[in-house]
NUMAR-263306 format. One record per residue (C-alpha): residue number from 1; x, y, z. Coordinates in steps of 0.001 Angstrom, whole numbers. Layout:
// residues N
[NUM, [X, Y, Z]];
...
This chain:
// residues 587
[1, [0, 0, 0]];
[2, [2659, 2642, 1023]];
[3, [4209, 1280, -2389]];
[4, [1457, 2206, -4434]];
[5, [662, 5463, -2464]];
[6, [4694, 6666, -3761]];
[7, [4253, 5751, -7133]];
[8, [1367, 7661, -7222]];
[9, [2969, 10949, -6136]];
[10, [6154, 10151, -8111]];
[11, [3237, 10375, -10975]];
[12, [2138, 13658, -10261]];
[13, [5512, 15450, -9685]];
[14, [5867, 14445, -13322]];
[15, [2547, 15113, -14558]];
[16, [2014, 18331, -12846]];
[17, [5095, 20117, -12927]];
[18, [3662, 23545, -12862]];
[19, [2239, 22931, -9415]];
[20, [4971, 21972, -8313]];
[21, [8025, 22977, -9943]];
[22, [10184, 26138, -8869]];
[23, [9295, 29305, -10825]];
[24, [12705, 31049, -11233]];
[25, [15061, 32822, -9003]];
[26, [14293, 34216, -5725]];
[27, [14302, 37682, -6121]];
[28, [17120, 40752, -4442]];
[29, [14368, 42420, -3141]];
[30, [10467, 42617, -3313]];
[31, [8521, 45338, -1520]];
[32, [4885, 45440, -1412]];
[33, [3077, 48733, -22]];
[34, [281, 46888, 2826]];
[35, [-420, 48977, 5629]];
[36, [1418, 45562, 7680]];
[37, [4518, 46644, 6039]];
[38, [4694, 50166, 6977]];
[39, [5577, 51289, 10476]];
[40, [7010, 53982, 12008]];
[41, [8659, 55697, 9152]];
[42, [10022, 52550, 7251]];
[43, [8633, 50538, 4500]];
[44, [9440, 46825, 5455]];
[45, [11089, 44948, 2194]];
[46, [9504, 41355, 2176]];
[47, [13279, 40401, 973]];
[48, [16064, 43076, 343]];
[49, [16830, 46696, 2733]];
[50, [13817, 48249, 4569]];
[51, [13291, 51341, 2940]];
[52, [12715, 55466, 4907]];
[53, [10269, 56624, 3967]];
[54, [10020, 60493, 3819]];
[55, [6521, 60758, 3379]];
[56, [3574, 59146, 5643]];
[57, [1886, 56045, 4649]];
[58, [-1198, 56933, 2950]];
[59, [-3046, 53841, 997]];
[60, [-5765, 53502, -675]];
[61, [-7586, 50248, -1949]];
[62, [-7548, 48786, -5016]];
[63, [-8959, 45785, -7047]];
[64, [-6443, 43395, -4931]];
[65, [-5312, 45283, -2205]];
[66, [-3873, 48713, -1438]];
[67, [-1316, 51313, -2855]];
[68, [1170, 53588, -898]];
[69, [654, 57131, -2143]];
[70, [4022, 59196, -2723]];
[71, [2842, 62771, -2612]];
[72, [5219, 66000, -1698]];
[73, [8423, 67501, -1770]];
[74, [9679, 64501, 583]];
[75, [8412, 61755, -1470]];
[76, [10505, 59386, -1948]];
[77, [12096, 55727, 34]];
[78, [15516, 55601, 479]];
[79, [16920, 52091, 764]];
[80, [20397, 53117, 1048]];
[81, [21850, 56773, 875]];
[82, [24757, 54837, -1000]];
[83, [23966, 51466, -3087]];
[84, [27447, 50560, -2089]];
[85, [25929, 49150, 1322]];
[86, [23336, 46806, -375]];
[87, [25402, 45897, -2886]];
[88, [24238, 42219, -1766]];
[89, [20484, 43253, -2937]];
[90, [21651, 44871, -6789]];
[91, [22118, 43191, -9829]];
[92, [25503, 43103, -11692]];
[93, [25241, 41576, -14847]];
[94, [21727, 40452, -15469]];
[95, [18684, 42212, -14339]];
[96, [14848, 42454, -14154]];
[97, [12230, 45060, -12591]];
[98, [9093, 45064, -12391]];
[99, [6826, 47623, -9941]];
[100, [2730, 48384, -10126]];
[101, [2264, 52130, -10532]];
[102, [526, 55179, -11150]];
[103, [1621, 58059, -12248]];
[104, [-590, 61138, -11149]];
[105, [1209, 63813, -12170]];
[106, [3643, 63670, -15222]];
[107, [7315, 65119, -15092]];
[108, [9886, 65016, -17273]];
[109, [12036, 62965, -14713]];
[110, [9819, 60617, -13149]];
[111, [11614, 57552, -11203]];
[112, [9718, 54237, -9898]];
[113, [13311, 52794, -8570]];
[114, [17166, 53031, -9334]];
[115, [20519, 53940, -8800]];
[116, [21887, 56608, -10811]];
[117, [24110, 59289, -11400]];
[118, [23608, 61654, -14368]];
[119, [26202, 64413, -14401]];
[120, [26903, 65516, -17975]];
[121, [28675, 63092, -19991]];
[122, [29017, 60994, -17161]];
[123, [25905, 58910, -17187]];
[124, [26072, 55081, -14779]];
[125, [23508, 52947, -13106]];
[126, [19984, 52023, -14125]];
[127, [16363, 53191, -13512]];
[128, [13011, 52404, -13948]];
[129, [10670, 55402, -14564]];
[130, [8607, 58208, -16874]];
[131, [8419, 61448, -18460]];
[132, [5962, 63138, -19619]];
[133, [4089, 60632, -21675]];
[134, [5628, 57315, -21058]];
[135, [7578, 55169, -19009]];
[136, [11401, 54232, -19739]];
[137, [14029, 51742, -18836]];
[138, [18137, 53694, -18521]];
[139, [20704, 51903, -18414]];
[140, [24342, 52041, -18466]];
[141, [27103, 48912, -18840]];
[142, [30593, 49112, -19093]];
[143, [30915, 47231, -22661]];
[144, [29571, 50292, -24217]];
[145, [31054, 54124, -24836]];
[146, [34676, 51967, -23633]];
[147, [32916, 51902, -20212]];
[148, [32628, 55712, -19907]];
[149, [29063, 55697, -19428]];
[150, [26689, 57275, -21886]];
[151, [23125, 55972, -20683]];
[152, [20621, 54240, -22918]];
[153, [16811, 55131, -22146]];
[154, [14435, 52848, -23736]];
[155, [10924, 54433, -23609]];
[156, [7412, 52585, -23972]];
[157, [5182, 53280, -26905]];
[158, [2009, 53168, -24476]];
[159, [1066, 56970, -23498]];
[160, [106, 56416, -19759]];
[161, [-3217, 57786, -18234]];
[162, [-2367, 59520, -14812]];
[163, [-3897, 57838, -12174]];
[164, [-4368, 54477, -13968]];
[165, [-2238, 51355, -12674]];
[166, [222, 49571, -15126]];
[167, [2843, 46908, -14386]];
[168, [6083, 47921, -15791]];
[169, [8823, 45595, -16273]];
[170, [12092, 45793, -17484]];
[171, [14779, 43179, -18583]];
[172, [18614, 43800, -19256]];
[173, [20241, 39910, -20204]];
[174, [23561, 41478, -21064]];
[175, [23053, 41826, -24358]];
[176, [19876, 43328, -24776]];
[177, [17335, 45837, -22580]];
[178, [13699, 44985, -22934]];
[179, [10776, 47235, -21717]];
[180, [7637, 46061, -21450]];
[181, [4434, 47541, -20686]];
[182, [1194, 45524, -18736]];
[183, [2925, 41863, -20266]];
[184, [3795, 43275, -23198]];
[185, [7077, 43875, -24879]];
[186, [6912, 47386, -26167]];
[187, [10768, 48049, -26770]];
[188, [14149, 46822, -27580]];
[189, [17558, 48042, -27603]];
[190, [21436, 46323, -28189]];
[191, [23117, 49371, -27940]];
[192, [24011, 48511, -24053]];
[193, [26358, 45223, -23143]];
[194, [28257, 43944, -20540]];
[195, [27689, 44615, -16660]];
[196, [26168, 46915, -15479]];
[197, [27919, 50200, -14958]];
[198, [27364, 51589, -11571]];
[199, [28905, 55118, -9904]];
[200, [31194, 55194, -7841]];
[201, [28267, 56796, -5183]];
[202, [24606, 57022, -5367]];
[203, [21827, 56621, -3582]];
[204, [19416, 53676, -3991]];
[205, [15946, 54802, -4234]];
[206, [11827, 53516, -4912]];
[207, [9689, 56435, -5783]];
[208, [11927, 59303, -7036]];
[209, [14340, 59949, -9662]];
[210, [17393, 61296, -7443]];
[211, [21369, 61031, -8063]];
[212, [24092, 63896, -6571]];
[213, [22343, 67301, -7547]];
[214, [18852, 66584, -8863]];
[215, [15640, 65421, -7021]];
[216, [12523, 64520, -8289]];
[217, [9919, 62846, -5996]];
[218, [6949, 60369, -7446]];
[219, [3175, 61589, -7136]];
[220, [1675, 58517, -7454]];
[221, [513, 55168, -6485]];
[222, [3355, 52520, -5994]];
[223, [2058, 49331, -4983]];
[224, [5039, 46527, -5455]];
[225, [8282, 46372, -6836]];
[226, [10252, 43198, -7359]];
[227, [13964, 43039, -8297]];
[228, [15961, 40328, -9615]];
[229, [19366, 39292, -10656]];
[230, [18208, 37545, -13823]];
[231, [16955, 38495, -17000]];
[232, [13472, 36890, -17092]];
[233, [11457, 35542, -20317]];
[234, [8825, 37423, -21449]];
[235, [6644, 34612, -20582]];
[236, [7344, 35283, -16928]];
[237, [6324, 39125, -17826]];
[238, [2882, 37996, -19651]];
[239, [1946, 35659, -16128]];
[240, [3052, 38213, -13639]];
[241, [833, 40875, -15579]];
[242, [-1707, 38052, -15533]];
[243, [-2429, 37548, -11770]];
[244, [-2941, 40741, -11034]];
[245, [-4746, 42108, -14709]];
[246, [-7574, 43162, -12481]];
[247, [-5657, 46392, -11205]];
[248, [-4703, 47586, -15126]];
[249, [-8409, 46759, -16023]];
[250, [-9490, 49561, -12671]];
[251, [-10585, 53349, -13769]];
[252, [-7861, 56121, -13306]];
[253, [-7733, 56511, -9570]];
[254, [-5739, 60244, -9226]];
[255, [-4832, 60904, -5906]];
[256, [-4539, 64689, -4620]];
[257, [-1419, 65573, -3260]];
[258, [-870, 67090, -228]];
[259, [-2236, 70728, -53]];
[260, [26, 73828, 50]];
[261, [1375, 76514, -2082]];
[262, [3821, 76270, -4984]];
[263, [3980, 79229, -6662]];
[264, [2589, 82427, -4699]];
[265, [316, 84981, -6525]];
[266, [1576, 86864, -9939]];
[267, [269, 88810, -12344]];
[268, [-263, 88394, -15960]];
[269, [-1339, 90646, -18713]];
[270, [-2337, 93911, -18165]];
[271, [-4963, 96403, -19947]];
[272, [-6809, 99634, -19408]];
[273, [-9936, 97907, -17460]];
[274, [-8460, 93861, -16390]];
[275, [-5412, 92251, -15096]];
[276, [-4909, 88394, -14793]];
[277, [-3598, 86993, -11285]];
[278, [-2087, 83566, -11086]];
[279, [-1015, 81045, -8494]];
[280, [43, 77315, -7881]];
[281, [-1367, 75064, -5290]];
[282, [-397, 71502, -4818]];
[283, [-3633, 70086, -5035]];
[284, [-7163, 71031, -6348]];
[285, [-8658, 74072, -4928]];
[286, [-10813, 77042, -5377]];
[287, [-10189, 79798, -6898]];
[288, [-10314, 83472, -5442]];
[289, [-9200, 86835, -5613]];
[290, [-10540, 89732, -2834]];
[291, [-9845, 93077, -5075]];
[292, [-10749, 96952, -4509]];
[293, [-9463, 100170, -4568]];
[294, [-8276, 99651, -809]];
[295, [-6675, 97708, 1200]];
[296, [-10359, 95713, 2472]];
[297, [-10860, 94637, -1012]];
[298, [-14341, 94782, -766]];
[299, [-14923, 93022, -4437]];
[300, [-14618, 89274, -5009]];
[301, [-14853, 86567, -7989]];
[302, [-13895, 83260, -8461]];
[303, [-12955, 80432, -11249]];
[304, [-13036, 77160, -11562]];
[305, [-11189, 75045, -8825]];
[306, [-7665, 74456, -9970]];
[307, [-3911, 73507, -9473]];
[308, [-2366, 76259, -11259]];
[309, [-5246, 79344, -11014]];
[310, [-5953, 81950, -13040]];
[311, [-8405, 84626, -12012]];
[312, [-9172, 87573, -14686]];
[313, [-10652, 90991, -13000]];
[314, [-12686, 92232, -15576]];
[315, [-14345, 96020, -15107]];
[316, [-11612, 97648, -13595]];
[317, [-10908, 101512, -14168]];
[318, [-7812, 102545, -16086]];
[319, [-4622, 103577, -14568]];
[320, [-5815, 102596, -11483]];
[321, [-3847, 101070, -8139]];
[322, [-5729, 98268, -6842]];
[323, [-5050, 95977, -3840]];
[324, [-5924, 92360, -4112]];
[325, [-5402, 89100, -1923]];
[326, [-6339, 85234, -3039]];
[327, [-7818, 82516, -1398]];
[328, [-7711, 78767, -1943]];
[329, [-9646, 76058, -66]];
[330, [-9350, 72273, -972]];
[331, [-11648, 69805, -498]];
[332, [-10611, 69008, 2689]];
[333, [-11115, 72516, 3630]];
[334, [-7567, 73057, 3872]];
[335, [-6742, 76943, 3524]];
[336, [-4589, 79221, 1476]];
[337, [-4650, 83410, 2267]];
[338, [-1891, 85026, 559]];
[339, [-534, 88701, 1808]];
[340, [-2054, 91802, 651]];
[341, [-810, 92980, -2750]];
[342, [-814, 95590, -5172]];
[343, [-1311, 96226, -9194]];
[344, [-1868, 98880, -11202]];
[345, [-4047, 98696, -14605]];
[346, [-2706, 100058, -18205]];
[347, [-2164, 103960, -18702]];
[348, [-3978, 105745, -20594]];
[349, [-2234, 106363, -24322]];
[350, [-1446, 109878, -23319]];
[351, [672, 109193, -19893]];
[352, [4138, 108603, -19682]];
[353, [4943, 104752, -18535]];
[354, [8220, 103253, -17227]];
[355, [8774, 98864, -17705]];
[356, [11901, 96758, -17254]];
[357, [13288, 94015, -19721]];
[358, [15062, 91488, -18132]];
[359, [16389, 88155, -19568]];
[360, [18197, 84630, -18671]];
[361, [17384, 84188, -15196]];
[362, [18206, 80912, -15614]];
[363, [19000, 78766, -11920]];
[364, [20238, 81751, -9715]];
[365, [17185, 83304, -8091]];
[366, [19596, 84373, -5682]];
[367, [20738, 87050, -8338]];
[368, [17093, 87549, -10117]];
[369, [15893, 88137, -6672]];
[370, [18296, 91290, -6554]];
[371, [17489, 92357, -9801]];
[372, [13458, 91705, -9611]];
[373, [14006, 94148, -6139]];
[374, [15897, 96661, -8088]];
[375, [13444, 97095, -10618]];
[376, [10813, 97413, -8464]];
[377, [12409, 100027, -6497]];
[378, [11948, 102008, -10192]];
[379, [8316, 101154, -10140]];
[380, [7471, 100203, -13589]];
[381, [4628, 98855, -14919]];
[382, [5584, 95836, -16061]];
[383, [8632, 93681, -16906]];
[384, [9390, 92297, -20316]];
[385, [11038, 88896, -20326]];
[386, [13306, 87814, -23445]];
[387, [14288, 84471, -22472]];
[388, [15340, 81371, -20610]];
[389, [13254, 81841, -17124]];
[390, [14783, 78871, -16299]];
[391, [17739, 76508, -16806]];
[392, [15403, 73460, -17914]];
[393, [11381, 74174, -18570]];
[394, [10710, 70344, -18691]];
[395, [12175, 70599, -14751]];
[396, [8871, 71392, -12652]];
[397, [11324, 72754, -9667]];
[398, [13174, 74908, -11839]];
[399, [9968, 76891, -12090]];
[400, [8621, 76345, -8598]];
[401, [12081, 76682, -6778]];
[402, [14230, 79333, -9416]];
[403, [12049, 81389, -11530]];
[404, [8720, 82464, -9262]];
[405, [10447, 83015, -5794]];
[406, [13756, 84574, -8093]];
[407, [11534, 86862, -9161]];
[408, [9924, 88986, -6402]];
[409, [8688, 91245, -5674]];
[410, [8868, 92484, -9234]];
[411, [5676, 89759, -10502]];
[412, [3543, 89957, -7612]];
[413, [2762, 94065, -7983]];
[414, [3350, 94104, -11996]];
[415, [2752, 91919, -15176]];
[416, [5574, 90099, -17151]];
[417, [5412, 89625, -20241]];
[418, [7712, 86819, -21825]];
[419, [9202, 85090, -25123]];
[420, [10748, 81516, -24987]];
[421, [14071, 80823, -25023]];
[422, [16180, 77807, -25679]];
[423, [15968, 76748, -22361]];
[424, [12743, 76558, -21910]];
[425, [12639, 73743, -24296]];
[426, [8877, 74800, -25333]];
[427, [7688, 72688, -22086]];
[428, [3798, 72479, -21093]];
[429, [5050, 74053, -17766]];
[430, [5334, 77465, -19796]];
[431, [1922, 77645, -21367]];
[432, [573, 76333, -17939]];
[433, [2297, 78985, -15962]];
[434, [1422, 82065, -18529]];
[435, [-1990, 83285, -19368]];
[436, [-1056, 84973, -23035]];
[437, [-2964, 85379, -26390]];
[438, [-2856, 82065, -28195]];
[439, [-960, 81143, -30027]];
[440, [1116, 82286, -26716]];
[441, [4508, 81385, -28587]];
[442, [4010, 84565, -30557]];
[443, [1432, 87409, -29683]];
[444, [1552, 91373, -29521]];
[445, [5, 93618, -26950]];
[446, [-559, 97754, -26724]];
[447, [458, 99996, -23379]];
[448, [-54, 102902, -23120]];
[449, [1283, 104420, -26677]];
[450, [3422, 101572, -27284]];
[451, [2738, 98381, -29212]];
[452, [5296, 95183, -28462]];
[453, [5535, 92238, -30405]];
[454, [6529, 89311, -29240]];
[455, [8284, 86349, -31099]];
[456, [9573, 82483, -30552]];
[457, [12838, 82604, -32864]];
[458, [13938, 78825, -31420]];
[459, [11062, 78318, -34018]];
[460, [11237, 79410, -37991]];
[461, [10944, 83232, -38866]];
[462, [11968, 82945, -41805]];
[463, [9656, 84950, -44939]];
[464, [7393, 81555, -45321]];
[465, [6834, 81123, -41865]];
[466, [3599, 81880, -39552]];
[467, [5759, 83966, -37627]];
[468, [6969, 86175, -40030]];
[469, [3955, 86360, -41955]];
[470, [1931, 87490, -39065]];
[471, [4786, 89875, -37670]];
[472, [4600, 91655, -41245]];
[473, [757, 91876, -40784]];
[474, [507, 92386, -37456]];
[475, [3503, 95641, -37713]];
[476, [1874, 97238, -41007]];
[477, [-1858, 97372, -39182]];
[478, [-374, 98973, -36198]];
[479, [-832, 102766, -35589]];
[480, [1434, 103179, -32066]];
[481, [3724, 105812, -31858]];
[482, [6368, 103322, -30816]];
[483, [6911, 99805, -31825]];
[484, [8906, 97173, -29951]];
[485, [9958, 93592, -30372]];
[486, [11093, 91100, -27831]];
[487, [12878, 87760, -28627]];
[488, [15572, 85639, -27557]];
[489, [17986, 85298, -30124]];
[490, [20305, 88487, -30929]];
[491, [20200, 89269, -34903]];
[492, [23420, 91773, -33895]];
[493, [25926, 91096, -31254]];
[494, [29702, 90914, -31090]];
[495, [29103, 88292, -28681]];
[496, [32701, 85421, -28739]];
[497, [30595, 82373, -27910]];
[498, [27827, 81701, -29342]];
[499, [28237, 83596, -32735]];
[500, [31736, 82470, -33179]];
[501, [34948, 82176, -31353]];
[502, [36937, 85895, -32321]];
[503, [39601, 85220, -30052]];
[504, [40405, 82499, -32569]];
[505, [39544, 82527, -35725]];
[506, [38658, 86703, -35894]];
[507, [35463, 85331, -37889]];
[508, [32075, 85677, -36533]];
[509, [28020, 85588, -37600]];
[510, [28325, 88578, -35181]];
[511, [24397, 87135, -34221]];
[512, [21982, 84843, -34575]];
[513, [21394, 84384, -38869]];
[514, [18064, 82647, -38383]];
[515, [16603, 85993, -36490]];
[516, [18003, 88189, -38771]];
[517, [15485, 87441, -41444]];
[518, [13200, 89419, -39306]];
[519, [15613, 92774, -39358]];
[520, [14034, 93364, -42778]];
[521, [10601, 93815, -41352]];
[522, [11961, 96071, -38401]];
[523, [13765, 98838, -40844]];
[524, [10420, 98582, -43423]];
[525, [7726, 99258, -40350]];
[526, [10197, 101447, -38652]];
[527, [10810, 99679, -35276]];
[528, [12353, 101490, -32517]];
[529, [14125, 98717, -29998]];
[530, [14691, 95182, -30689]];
[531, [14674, 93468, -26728]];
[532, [17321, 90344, -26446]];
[533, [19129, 88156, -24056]];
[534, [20762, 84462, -24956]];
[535, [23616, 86623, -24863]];
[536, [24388, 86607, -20732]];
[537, [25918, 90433, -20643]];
[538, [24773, 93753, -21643]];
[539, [25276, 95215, -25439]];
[540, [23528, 98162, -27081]];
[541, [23952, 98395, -31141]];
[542, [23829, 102025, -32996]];
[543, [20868, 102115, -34754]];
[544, [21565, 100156, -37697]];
[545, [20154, 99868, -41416]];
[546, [20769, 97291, -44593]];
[547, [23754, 95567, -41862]];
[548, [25452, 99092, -40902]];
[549, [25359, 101831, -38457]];
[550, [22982, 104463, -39215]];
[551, [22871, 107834, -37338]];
[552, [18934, 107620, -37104]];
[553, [15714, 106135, -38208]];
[554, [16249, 102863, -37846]];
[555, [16082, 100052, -35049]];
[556, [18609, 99705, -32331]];
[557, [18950, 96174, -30652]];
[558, [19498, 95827, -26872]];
[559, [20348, 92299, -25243]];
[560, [20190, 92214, -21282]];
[561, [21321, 89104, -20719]];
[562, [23031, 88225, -17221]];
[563, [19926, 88057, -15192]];
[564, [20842, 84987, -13686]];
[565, [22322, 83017, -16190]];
[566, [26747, 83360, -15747]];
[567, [28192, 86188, -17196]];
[568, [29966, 85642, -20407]];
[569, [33545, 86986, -21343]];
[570, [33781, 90431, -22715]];
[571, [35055, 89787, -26146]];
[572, [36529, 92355, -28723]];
[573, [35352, 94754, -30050]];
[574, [32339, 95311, -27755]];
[575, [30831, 97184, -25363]];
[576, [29268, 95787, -22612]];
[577, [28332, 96810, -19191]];
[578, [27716, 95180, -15281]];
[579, [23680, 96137, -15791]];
[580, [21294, 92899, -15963]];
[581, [18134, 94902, -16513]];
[582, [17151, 97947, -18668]];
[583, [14296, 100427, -17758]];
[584, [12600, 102340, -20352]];
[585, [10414, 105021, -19805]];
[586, [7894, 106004, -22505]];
[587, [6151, 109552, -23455]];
């Protein structure tokens, strides 16, 4: 009997070997977001390093379980502020990840899990994350770029929905990185080999993208992340996906971060009878500006609840001082009051008017900051803005933590008024953070007896463009006394950099060709100033006509450059000064 009852299991160990057979490897580390596994400040790894957590755990249910929210400045788990002491829990020359996540609010830089370090040309590690649209797989391995470390990101073809849950996996097998998105393989690439190229130091983190000088924390659900050592078959993928399909199959679940204030109250395009007042708050709220003639701004309206609010106050008298405060209240009835606040609405066509132009503020709000102060010690009425706010636009905190708090108080009691520049890379975050006549990348306004006329030159100008057709249009139809144009690109400078190295060669474009197909149109409508930066230092042309200097009637080009951005080397011949901002005053 005890014969028979062996054979019989012996039968079914062959028969069934599914049931019974081992999967695969064990994995590094595997770290699933229950409430169980979250205690006082640390998210407990089912296998691998227990993770700080810098944010409390918040869950919320799903399909099959719950998800740890990552929300704020602070979000982020840090399993080791150096990789170097799990080393035991990494992979080296084979590798899969896979994680459950949402991603709630898109950013350029979005990580799930990694260890990287992306300084310039120096590029090592791996990680698993997003941009904008979709997610990627970097990597780096020392058989390619002679080890140096150039990364490779493979990106997904599937354009995520925020707050929808996807299982992301990616495989590295030495030879080729795989990316695929709920079971399937979406993307391939051969151009990485070897092991896996990791820095020398770098922190090993789930829920941010982070290395040595850049930080960007996850806003999202994460609900488990497994790690292995192996390169797994995409079989494995497709039944992983499979057990838990019921959680990709779920409605977008967005989760509101936590509430406070990003960007504090500024002001955007003034006229005669409204101004526009804009602010950022972390998560959905109302919408509301207090406004009067004194200081108990007895008026009030309100628009739609928002993130990034913008409040026009229509009806308003011209040349007028007005105070004005906002308010915000979530859902949870969480409250924002900002201070009290002044503007001032659009003079009349007949009254003199001062503004400042201002350009490259770049990642030094340190040095806008004194600038923004200085100008507003002139009073003007508004600023004009000719380029590169910001060292990257795609970077949310370059916005949030450089331009807005670099520039006060100037924005807060007067409009600005900008153009893109190359560094703002024509990211969402600057259409989102200006309230402009569409198409925004180009549009005029009036002040007073002025008329400016704003341009993108990173995009074409040339005679067949939109641009230029609409700037010849736009300048022949206009009847102001004076006529200005703002844009980034120099068509005249003696910069040595950018137009041409004259320390060596003594040759030079002496400016930027593509917006000098424009000068045309400024000597035929007879434009008075052409506004600049790119150029990071001060320069002021004679006016010139047909390429030379002309004693009168003709356009003069300013850049002011150097509002931030690092000074550039005074090359020969030019003349250039220490100011960073120009004021102009009108009659």
């Amino acid at each position: 009997m005890k014969c028979r009852l062996g054979l019989l299991v012996i039968i079914t160990l062959i028969t069934n070997p599914i049931v019974w057979a081992h999967k695969g490897p064990d994995p590094l580390g595997h770290w699933i977001s229950q409430p169980k596994d979250v205690s006082n400040g640390q998210w407990h790894a089912r296998i691998g390093p227990n993770g700080k957590l810098g944010i409390p755990g918040r869950f919320v249910k799903d399909p099959a379980g719950t998800a740890l929210i990552f929300e704020g400045k602070q979000a982020q788990c840090i399993l080791a502020d150096n990789f170097t002491k799990t080393q035991e829990n990494l992979p080296t020359e084979t590798m899969t990840v896979s994680a459950w996540v949402s991603v709630d609010t898109p950013r350029q830089w979005g990580g799930i899990i990694g260890v990287i370090q992306d300084n310039g040309d120096s590029e090592q590690g791996w990680v698993l994350g997003y941009n904008d649209h979709t997610f990627y797989f970097a990597l780096a391995t020392k058989g390619s770029d002679d080890g140096n470390g150039l990364m490779t990101y493979l990106k997904a073809k599937t354009r995520y929905t925020p707050g929808k849950l996807y299982h992301v996996t990616a495989v590295y097998d030495g030879k080729r990185m795989e990316l695929f998105i709920n079971g399937k393989r979406e993307a391939t690439s051969t151009v990485q080999s070897g092991p896996i190229l990791y820095p020398k130091a770098a922190p090993f983190v789930i829920g941010a993208y982070r290395d040595a000088d850049e930080f960007h924390p996850h806003h999202g659900r994460i609900r488990e992340v497994k790690l292995y050592g192996e390169a797994a078959k995409a079989e494995w993928v497709a039944q992983e996906f499979a057990k838990d399909k019921v959680l990709a199959e779920a409605p977008a679940n967005l989760q509101e971060p936590e509430f406070k204030l990003l960007v504090a109250p500024y002001l955007q395009f003034a006229t005669q009878t409204s101004m526009t007042v804009m602010w950022h708050t972390a998560a959905t709220a109302s919408s509301i500006v207090h406004y009067g003639t004194t200081a108990e701004c007895k008026q009030r309206i309100s628009a739609s609840k928002a993130r990034v609010h913008e409040v026009k106050l229509n009806g308003l008298k011209p040349e007028t001082q007005y105070f004005y405060r906002v308010e915000s209240v979530s859902a949870k009835g969480e409250r924002y009051e900002s201070q009290l606040a002044t503007f001032k609405t659009a003079v009349r066509s007949e009254t003199p008017f001062a503004f400042a132009v201002i350009s490259d503020t770049q990642g030094n709000p340190k040095i806008s900051s004194t600038i923004a102060t200085a100008a507003w010690m002139q009073r003007p009425s508004f600023a004009l803005h000719a380029g590169d706010l910001v060292s990257t636009g795609g970077n949310h905190n370059h916005w949030t933590e450089h331009f807005f708090p670099g520039m006060r108080p100037l924005i807060n009691h007067v409009p600005f008024y900008p153009v893109l520049g190359n560094h703002e890379q024509n990211a969402r975050h600057y259409y989102n953070y200006t309230s402009l006549p569409e198409p925004e990348y180009f549009y005029t306004f009036t002040f007073g007896n002025a008329q400016f006329f704003m341009l993108d030159t990173n995009q074409n100008v040339d005679p067949g463009s939109r641009q230029h057709q609409w700037l010849s249009k736009t300048l022949a139809a206009s009847k102001a006394k004076w006529k200005f144009v703002c844009h980034h690109h120099p068509p005249y400078s003696s910069d040595a950099n950018d137009y041409g190295d004259l320390w060596k060669t003594n040759t030079g474009t002496h400016g930027d060709r593509r917006a000098r197909q424009l000068v045309a149109l400024y000597e035929k409508h007879k434009v008075d100033i052409v506004w600049n930066g790119h150029i990071h230092s001060y320069e002021r042309t004679w006016p010139i006509r047909d390429g030379k200097a002309a004693e009168d009637n003709a356009p003069f080009y300013m850049i002011t450059g150097g509002g931030g951005g690092s000074l550039e080397v005074l090359p020969p011949p030019g003349h250039f000064s220490k100011i960073t901002f120009a004021m102009a005053t009108i009659t």
